[in-house]
Residue frames relative to the residue before (quaternion, step in Angstrom):
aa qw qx qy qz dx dy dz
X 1.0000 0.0000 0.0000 0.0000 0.00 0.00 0.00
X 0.3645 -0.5918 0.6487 0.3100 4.01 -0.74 1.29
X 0.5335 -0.5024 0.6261 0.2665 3.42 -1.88 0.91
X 0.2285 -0.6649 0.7003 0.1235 3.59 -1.20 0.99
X 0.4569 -0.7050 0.5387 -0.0630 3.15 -0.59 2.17
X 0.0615 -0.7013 0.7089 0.0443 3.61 -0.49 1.46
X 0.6785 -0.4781 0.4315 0.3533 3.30 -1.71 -0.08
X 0.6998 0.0731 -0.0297 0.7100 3.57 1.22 -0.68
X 0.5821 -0.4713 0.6012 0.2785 3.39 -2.17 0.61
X 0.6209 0.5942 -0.3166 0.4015 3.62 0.84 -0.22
X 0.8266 0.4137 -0.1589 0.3468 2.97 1.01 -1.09
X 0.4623 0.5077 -0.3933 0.6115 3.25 2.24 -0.52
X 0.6386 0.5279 -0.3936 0.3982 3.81 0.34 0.10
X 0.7193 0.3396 -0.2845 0.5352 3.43 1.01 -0.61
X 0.5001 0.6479 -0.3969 0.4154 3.45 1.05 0.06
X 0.5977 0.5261 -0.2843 0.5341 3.44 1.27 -1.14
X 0.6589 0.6138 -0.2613 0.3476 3.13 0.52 -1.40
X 0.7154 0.5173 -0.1716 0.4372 3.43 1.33 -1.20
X 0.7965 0.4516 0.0724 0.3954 3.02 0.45 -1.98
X 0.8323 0.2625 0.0105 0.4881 3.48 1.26 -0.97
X 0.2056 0.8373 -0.5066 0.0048 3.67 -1.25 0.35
X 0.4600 -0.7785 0.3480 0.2474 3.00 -1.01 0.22
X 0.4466 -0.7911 0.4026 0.1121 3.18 -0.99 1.54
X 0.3604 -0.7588 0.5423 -0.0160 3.37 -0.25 2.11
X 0.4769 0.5876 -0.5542 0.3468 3.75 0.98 0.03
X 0.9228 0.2937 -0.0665 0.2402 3.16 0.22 -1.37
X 0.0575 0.7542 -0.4021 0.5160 2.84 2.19 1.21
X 0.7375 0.5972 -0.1200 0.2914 3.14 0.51 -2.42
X 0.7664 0.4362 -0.1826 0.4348 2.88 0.89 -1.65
X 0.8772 -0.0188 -0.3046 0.3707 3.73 0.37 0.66
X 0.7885 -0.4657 -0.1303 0.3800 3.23 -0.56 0.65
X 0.2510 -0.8200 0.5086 -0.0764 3.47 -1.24 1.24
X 0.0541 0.7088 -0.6699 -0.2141 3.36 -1.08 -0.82
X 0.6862 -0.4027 0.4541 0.4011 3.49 -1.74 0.64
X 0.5350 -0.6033 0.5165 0.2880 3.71 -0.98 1.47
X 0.8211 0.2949 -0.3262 0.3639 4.24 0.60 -0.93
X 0.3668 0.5256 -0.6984 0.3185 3.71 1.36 1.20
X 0.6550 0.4853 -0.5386 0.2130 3.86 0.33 -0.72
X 0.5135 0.6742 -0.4712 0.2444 3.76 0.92 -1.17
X 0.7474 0.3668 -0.2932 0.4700 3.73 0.35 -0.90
X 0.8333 0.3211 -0.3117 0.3246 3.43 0.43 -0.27
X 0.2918 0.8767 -0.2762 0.2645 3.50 1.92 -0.40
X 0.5923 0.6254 -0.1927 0.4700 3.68 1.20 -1.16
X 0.8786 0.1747 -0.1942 0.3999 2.91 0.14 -1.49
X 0.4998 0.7405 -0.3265 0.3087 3.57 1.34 0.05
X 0.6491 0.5813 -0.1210 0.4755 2.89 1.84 -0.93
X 0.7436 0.5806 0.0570 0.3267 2.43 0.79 -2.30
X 0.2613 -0.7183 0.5847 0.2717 4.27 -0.47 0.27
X 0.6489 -0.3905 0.5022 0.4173 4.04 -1.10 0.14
X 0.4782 -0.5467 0.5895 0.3536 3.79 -1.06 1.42
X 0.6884 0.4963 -0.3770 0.3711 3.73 0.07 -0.98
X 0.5415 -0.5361 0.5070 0.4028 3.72 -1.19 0.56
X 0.3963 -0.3696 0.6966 0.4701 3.48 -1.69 -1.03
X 0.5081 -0.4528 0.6632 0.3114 3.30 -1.96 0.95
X 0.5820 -0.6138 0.4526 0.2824 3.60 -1.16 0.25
X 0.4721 -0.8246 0.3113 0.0139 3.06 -0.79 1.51
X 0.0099 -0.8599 0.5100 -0.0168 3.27 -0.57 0.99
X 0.5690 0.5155 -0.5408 0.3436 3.51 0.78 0.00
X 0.8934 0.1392 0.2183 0.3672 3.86 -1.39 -0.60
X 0.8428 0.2576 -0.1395 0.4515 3.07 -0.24 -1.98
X 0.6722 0.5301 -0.3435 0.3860 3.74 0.90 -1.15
X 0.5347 0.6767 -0.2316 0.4500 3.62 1.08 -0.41
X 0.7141 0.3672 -0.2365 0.5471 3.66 0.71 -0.87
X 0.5328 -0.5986 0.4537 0.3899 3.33 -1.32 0.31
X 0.7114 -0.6150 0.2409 0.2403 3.02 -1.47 0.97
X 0.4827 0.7026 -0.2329 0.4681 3.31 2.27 -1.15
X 0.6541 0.5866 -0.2339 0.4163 3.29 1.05 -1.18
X 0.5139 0.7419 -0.1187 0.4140 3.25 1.22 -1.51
X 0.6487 0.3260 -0.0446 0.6863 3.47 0.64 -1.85
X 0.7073 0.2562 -0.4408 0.4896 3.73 -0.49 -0.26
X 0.7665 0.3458 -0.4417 0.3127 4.04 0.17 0.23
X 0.6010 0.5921 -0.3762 0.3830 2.86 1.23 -0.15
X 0.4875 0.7260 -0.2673 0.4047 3.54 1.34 -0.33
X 0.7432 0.2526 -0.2230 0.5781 3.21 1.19 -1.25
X 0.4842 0.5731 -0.5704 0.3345 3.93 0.93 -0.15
X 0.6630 -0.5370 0.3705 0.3671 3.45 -1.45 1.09
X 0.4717 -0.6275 0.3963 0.4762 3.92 -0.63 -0.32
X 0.3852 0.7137 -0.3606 0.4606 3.51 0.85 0.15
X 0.8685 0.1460 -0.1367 0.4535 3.13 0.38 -1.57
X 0.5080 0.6782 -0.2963 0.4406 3.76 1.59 0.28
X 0.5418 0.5520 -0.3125 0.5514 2.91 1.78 -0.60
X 0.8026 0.4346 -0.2030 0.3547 3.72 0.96 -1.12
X 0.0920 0.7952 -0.4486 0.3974 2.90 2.42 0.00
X 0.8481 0.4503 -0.0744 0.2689 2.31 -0.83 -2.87
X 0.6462 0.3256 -0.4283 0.5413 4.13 0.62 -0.70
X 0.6580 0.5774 -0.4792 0.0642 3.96 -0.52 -0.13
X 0.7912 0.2980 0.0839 0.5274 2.85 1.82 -0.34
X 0.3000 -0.6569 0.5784 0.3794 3.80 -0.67 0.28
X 0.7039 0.4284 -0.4815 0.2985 3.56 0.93 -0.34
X 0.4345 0.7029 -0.2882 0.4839 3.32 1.55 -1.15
X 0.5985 0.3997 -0.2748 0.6376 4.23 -0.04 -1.23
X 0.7277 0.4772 -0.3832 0.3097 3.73 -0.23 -0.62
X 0.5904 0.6297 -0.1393 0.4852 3.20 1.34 -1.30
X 0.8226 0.2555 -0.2304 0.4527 3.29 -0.11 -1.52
X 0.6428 0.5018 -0.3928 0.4251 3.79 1.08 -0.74
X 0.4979 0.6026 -0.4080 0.4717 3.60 0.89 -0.09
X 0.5488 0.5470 -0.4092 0.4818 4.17 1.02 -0.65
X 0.6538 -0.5500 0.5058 0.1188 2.76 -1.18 1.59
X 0.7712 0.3887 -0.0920 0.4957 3.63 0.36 -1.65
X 0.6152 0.4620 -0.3727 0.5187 3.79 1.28 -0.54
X 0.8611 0.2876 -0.2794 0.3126 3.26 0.18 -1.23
X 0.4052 0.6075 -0.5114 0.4530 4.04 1.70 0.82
X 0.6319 0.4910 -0.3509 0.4862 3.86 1.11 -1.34
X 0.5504 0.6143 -0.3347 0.4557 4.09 0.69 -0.77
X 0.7411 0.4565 -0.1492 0.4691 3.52 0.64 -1.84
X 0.8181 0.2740 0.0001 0.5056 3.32 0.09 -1.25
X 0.8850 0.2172 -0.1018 0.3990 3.65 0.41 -0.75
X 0.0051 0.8192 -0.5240 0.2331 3.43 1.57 0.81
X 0.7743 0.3767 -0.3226 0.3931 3.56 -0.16 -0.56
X 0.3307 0.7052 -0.2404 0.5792 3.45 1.38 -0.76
X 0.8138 0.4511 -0.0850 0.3565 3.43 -0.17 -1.53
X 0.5869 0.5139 -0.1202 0.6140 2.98 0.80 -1.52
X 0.7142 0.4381 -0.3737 0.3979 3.58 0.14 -0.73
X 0.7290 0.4605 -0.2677 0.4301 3.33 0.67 -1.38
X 0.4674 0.6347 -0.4010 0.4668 3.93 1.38 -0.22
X 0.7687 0.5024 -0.1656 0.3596 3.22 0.45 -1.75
X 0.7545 0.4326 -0.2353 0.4339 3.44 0.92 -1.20
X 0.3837 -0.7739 0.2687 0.4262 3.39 1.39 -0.70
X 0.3645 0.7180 -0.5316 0.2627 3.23 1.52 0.31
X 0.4328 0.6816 -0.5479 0.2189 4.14 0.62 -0.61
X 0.7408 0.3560 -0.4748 0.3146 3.46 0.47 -0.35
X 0.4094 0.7541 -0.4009 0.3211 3.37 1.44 0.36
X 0.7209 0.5515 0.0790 0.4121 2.86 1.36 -1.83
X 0.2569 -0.7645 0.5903 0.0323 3.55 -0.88 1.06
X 0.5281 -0.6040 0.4053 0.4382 3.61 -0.68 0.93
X 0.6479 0.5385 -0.3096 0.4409 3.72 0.54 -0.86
X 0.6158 0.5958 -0.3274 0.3982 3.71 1.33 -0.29
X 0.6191 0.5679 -0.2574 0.4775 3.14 1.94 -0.66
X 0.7011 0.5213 -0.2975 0.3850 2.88 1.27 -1.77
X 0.6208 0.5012 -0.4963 0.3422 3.84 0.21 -0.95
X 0.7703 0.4314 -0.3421 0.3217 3.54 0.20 -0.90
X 0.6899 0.5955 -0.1849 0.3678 3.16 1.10 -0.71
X 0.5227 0.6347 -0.0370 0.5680 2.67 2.42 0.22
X 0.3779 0.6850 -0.1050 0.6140 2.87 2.53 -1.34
X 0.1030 -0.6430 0.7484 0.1261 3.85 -1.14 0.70
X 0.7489 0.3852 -0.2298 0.4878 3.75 -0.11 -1.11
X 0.6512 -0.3812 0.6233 0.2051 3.36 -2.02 0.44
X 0.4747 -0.6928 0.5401 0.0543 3.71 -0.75 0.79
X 0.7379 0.4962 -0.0505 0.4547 3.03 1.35 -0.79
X 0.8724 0.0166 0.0803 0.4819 3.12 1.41 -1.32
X 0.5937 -0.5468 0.3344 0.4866 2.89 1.64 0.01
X 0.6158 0.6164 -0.2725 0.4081 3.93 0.56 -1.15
X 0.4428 -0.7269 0.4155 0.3208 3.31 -0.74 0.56
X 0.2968 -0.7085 0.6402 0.0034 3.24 -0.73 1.50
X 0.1877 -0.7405 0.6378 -0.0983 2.50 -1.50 2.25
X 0.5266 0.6836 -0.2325 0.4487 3.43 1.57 0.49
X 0.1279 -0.7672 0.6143 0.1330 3.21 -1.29 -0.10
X 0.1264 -0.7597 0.6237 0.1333 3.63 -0.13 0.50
X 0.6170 -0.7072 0.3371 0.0748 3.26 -0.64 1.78
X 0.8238 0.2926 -0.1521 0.4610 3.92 0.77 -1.36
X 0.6862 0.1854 -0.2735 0.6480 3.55 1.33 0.40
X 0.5456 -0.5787 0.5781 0.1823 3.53 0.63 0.58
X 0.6953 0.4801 -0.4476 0.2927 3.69 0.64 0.82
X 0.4162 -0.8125 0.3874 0.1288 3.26 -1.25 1.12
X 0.0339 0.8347 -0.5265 0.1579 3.10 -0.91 1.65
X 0.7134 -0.5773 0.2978 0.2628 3.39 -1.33 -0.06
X 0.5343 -0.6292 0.2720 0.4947 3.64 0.08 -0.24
X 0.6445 0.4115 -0.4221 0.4868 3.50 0.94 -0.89
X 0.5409 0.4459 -0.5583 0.4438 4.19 0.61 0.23
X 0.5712 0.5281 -0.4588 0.4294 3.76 0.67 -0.82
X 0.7055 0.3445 -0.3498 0.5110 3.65 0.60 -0.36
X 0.8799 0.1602 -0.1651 0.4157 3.56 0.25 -0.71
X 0.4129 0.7327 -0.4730 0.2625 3.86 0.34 0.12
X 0.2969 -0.6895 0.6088 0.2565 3.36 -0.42 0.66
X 0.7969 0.4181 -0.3013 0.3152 3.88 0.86 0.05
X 0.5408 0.4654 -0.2935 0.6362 3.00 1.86 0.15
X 0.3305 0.6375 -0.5846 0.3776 4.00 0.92 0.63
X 0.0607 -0.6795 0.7285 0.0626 3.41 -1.74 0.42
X 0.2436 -0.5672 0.7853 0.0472 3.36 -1.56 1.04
X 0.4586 -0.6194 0.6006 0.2129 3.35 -1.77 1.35
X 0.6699 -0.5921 0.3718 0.2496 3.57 -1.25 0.54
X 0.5476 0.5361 -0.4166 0.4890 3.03 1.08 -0.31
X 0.5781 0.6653 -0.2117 0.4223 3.48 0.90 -1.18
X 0.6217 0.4542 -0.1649 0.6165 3.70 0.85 -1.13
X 0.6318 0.5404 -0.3295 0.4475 3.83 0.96 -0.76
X 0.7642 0.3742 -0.0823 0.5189 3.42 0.35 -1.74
X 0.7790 0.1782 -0.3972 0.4514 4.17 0.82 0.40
X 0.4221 0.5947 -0.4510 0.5146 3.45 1.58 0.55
X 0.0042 0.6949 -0.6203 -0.3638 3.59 0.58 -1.80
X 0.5608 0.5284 -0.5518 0.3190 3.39 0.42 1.09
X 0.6744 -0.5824 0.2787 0.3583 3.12 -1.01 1.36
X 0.4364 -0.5837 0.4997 0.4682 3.98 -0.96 0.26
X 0.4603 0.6193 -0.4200 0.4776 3.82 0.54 -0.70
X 0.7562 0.2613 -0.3536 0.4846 3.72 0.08 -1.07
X 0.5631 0.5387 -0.4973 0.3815 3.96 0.76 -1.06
X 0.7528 0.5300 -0.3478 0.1774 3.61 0.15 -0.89
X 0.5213 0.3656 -0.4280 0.6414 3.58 2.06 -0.19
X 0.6161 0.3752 -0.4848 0.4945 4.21 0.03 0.23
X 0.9171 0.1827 -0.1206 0.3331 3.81 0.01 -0.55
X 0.3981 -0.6320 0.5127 0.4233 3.58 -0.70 1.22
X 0.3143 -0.7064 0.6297 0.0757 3.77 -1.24 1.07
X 0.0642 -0.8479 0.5261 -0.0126 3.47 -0.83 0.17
X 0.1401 -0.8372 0.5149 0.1197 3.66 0.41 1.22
X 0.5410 -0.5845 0.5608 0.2261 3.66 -1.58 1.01
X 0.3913 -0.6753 0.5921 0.2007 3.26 -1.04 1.39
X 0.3627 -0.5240 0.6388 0.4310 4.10 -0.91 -0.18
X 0.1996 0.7514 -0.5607 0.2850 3.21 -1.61 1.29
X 0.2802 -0.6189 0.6266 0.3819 3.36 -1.42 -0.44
X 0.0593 -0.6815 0.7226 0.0995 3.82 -0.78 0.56
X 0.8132 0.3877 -0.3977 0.1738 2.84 -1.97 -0.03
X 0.6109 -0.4800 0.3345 0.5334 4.23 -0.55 -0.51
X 0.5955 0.6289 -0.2986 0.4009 3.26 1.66 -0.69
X 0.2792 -0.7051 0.6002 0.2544 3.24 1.60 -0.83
X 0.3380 0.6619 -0.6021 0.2918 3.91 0.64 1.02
X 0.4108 -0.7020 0.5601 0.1572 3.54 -1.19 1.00
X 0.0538 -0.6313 0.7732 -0.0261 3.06 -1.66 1.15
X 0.4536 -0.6888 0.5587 0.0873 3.57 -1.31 1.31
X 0.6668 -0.4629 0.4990 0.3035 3.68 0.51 0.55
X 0.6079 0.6872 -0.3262 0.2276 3.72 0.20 -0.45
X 0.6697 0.1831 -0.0953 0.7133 3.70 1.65 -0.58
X 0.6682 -0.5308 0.5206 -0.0279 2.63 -2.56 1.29
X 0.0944 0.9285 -0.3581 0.0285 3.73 -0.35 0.27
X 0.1177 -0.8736 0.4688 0.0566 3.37 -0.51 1.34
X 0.6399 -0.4632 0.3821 0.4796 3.66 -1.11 0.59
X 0.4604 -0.6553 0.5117 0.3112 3.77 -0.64 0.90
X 0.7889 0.2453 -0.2268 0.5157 3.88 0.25 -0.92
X 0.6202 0.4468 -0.5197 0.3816 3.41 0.82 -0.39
X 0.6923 0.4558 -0.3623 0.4262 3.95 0.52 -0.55
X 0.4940 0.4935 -0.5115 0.5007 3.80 1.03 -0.23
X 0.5958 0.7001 -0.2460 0.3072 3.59 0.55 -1.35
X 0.6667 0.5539 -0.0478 0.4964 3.20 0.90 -1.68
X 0.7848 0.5044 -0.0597 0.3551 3.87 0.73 -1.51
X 0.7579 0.3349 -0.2271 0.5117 2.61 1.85 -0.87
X 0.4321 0.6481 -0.3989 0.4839 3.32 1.62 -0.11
X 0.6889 0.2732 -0.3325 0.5833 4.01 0.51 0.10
X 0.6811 -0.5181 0.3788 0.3523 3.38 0.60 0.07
X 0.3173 0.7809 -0.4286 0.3253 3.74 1.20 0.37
X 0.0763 0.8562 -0.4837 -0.1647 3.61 -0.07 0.37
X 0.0743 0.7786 -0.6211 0.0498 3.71 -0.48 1.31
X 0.6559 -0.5631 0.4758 0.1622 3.10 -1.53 0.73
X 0.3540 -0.8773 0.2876 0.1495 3.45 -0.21 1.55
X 0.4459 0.7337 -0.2623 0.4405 3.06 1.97 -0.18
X 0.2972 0.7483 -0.5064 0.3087 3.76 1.23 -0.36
X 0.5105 -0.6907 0.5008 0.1073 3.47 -0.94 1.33
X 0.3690 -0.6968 0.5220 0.3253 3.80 -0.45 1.01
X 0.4464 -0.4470 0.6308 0.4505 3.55 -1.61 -0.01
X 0.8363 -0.3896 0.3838 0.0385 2.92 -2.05 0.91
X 0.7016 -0.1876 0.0749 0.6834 3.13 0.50 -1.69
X 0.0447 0.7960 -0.6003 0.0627 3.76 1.26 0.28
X 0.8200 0.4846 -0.1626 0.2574 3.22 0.17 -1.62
X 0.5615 0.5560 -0.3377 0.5114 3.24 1.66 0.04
X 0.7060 0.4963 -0.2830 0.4185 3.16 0.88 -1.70
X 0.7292 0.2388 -0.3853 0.5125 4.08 0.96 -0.20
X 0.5278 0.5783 -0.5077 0.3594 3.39 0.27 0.96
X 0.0156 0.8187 -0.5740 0.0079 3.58 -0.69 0.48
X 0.6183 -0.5266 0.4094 0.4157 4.06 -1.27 0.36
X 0.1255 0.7542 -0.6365 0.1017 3.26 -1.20 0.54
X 0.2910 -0.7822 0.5469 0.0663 3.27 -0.55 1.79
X 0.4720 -0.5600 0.5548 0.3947 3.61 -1.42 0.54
X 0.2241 -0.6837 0.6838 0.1217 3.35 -1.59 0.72
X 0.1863 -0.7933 0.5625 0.1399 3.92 -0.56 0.83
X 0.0698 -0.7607 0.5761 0.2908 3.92 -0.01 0.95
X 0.5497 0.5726 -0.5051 0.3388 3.70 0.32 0.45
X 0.9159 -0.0461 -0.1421 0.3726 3.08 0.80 -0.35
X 0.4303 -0.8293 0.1659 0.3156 2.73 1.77 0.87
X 0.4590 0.6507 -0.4523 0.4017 3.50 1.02 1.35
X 0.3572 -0.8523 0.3585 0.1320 2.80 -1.02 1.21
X 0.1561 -0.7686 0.6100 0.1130 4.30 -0.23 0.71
X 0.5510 -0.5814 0.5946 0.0691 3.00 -1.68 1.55
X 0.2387 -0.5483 0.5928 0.5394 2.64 0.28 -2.04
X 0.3342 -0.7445 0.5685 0.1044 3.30 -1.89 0.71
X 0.2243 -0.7961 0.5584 0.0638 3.36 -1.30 1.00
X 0.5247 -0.6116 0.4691 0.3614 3.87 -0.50 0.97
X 0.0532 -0.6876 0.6777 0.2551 3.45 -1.14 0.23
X 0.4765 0.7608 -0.3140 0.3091 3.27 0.92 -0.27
X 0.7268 0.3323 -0.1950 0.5686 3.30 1.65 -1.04
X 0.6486 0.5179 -0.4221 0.3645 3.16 0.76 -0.06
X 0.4637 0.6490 -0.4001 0.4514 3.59 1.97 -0.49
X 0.5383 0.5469 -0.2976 0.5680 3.91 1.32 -1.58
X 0.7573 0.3810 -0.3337 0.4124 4.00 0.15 -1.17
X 0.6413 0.5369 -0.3262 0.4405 3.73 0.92 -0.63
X 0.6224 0.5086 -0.3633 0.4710 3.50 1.43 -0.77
X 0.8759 0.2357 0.2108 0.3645 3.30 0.06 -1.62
X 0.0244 -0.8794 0.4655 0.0967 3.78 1.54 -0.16
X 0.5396 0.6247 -0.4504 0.3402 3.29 0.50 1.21
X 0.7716 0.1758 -0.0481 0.6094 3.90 -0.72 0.24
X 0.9667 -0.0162 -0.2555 0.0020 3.61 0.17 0.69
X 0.2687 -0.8673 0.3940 -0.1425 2.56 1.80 2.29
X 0.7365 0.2704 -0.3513 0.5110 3.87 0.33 -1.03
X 0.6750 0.3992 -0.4834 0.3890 3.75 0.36 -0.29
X 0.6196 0.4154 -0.4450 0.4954 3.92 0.51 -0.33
X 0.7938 0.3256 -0.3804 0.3453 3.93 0.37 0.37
X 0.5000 0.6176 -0.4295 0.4290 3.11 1.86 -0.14
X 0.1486 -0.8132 0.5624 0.0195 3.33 -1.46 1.24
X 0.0735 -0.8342 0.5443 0.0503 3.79 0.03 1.72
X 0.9195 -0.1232 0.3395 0.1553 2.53 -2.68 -0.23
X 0.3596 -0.3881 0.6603 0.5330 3.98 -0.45 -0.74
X 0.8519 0.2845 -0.1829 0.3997 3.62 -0.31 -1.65
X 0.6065 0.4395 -0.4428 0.4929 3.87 1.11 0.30
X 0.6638 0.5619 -0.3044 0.3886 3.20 1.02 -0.39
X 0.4617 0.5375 -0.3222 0.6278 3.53 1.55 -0.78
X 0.6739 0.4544 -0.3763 0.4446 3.78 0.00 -0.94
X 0.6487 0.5449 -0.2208 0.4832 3.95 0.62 -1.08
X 0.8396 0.3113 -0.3220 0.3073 3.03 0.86 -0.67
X 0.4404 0.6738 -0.4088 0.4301 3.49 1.52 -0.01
X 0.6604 0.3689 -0.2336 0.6109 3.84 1.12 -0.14
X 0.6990 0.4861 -0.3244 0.4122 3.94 0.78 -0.13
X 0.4872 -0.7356 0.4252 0.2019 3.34 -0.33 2.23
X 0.8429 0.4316 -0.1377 0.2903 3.56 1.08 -1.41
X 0.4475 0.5514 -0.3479 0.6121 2.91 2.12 -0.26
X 0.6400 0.4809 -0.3911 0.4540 3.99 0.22 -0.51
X 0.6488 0.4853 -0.3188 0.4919 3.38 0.90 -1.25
X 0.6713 0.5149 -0.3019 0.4394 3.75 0.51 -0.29
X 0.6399 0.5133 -0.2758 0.5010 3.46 1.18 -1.06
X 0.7096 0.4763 -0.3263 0.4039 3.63 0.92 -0.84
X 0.5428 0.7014 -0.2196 0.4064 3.45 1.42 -0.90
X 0.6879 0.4410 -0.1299 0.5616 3.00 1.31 -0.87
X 0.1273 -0.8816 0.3906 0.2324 3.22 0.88 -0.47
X 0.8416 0.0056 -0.0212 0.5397 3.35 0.29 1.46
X 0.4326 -0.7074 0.2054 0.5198 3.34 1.82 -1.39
X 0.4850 0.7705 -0.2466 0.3320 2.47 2.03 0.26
X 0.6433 0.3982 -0.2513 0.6037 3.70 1.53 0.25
X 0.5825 -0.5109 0.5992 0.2017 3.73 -1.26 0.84
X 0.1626 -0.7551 0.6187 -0.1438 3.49 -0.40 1.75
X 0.2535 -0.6069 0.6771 0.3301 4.03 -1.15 0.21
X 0.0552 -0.8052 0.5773 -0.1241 2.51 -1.96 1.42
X 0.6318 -0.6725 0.1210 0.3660 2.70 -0.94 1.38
X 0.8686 -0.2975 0.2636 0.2959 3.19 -2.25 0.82
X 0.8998 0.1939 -0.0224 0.3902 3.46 -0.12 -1.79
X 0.4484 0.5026 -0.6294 0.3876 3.90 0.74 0.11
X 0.6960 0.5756 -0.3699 0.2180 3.16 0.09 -1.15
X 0.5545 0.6184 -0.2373 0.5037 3.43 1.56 -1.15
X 0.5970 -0.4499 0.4539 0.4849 4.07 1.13 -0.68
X 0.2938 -0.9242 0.2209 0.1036 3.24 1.21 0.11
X 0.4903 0.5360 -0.6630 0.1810 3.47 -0.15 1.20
X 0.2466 -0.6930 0.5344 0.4163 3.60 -1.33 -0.27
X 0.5174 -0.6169 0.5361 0.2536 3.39 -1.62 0.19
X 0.1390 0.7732 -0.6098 -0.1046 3.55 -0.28 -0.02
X 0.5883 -0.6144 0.5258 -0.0086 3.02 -0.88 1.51
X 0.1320 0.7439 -0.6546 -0.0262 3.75 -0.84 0.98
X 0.6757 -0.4173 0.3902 0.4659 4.33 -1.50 0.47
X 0.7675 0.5332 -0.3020 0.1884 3.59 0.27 -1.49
């Protein structure tokens, strides 16, 4: 998408500010946590001990430092994380990675996720960082506020619902059309355990109680040793939420970070008249796609003028405020 060149940096800012927002629904709808658990814990995740290290003499202090940073990259994120706690020299080190201390900063939830669910020992810090690096959806093109947890790939939400490549099948499932034991699947397949929760927009509950593997990546895998399973295996339900989790773009150019953006403008047009512009109230853009959208958006403009510049309190619509999505409602 070509950047849509305002006249001032001020004014593409107050435009967002006006016209646009982000839609905290579909955060919600897979896995998350309340934005004021990270504040208390953010620091020390990031951050090494104010105090130096005492000078080192064992192994690690001994090797070059290049060396040092290039294993930790490939160590799994699990064990990079327990790295970083053995030591003030060790915590120095890994918090010193460029690529650690962006996934920590910016992609903390991410993280956290891949802890909680147990897939980190799957994961390599550099699995986070690239996507988290990634603006667009892999899949479709759309900016992808997501991460899909068991391949570490970064997509949008309407793929979290439909992709045949973001499906998941519960382990048991993979067990009983493989006949291999789940025990053995779990040294052949990154596993991923269901947090308790509500996933999806529906905000249906799952209790934590089942295991889950990428659906094509474990067909993929089974038949590559010779495993013959039946490709028909039924997806999980809300599987495909529960390994999914938020993930903002990170820009190393200019080190800003993008949620994603949501028109208010269409949802003012959808609140009026629910007609012609269901895909634009769910589409979720760029900053610079969003600027571009809005030169062509009757309801965004119609806000911007209301406001006058942005400098007056405008009425706004009903359902962002609520976390924003709309429903639109059909006879059949």
């Amino acid at each position: 998408m070509e950047e849509a060149n305002f006249e001032f940096q001020e004014e593409e800012e107050a435009i967002i500010r006006v016209a646009a927002f982000h839609c905290q629904d579909y955060d919600q709808a897979v896995v998350w946590s309340e934005p004021h658990k990270h504040d208390p814990v953010l620091p020390s995740i990031v951050e090494p001990f104010a105090t130096s290290p005492a000078c080192e003499t064992s192994v690690l202090g001994r090797l070059p430092i290049e060396l040092i940073f290039a294993v930790c990259l490939l160590l799994d994120v699990r064990s990079c994380f327990h790295l970083r706690q053995a030591n003030r020299r060790a915590r120095c080190i890994v918090s010193s990675l460029n690529e650690y201390r962006a996934v920590a900063t910016h992609g903390l939830e991410a993280l956290r996720a891949a802890l909680r669910t147990g897939i980190a020992s799957r994961l390599t810090i550099t699995d986070l960082y690239q996507p988290l690096c990634m603006r667009d959806c892999v899949i479709c093109g759309s900016f992808g506020g997501f991460l899909f947890l068991p391949t570490a790939t970064r997509c949008c939400f309407a793929c979290i619902g439909n992709a045949h490549r973001l499906h998941v099948v519960s382990l048991s499932a993979i067990s009983k059309a493989s006949w291999i034991p789940r025990r053995q699947l779990r040294g052949m397949l990154p596993v991923l355990h269901i947090l308790p929760g509500t996933y999806s927009i529906e905000k249906k509950r799952c209790y934590g109680l089942e295991h889950l593997v990428g659906r094509e990546q474990a067909i993929a895998f089974l038949r590559s040793i010779r495993y013959y399973i039946d490709a028909s295996i039924p997806s999980h339900p809300l599987g495909r939420y529960a390994a999914s989790t938020a993930l903002p773009y990170f820009d190393r150019a200019t080190s800003r970070i993008e949620n994603g953006l949501s028109c208010k403008g269409c949802r003012i047009t959808a609140e009026e008249n629910y007609f012609g512009v269901e895909d634009f109230c769910d589409q979720v853009y760029s900053r610079a796609a969003y600027l571009h959208h809005f030169r062509f958006c009757t309801g965004a403009k119609r806000l911007w003028d209301d406001s006058r510049g942005g400098f007056v309190a405008t009425k706004e619509p009903v359902l962002p405020w609520r976390g924003g999505r709309i429903w639109f409602f059909s006879d059949s």
